[in-house]
C-alpha positions in Angstrom: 8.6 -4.5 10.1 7.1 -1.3 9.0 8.2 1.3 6.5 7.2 4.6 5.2 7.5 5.4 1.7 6.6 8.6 -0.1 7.3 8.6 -3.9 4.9 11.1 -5.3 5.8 14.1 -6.6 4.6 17.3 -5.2 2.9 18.8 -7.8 0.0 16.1 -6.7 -2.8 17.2 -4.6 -5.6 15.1 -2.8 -3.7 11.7 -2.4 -4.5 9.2 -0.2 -2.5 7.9 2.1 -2.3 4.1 2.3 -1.1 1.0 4.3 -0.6 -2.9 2.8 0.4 -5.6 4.7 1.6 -8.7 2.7 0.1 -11.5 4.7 2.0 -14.0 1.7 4.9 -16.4 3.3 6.9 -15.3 0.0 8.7 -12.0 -1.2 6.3 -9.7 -3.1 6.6 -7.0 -5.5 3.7 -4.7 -5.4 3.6 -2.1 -8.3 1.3 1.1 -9.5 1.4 1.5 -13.2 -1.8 2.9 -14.3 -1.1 6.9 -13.5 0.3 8.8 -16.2 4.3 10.2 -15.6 4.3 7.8 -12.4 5.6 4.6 -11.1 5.4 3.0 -8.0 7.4 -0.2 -7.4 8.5 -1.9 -4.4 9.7 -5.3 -2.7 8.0 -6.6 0.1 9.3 -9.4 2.6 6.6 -11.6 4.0 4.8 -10.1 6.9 6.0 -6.4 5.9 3.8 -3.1 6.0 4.4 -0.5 3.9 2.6 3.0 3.7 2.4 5.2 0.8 1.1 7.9 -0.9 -1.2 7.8 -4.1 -3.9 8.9 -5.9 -7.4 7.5 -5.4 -7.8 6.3 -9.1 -4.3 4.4 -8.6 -4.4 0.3 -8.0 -2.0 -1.3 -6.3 -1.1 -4.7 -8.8 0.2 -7.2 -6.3 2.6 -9.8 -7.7 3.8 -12.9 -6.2 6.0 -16.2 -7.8 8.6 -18.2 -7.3 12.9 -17.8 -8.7 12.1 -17.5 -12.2 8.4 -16.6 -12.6 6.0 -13.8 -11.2 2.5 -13.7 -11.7 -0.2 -11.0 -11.1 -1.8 -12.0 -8.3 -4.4 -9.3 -6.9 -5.1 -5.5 -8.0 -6.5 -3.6 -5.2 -7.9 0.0 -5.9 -6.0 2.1 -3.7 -9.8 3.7 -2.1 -9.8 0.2 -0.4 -6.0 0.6 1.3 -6.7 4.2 2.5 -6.0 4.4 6.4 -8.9 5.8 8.2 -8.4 7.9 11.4 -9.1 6.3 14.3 -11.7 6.8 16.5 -10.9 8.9 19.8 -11.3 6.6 22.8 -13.4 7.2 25.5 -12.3 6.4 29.3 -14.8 6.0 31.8 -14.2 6.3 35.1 -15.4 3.6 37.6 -16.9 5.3 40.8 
């Protein structure tokens, strides 16, 4: 299950745009707190992709627990979550 998700606001130039695959068999909640006058917050199901927007200096805190508790469990700079283009591929014909 993918989804697409788009939270910054406009006035924000050079973002990156980034993908995160929780690879957990629990929910997650995966958060950006550390840019000033933005929050980025979100549930994700095991399995799930999400893509978003975000600055480079932003870092994606990734929390994880179980009914009652959740605990930090990773914080991944958002340079490392940046989608790259892919590279074009090239056919060759067999004569």
């Amino acid at each position: 299950m993918s989804q697409s998700i788009d939270g910054l606001p406009p006035a924000n130039t050079g973002n990156l745009t980034c993908v995160y695959t929780s690879r957990m068999s629990a929910l997650q909640i995966v958060r950006i707190s550390n840019i000033e006058e933005w929050y980025f917050e979100r549930v994700i199901f095991p399995g799930q992709t999400i893509m978003f927007s975000a600055p480079a200096e932003a870092v994606l805190e990734i929390y994880s627990g179980s009914y009652a508790t959740c605990l930090l469990a990773d914080c991944i700079p958002c340079t490392q979550l940046q989608m790259r283009e892919a590279s074009p591929v090239q056919v060759v014909a067999e004569e």
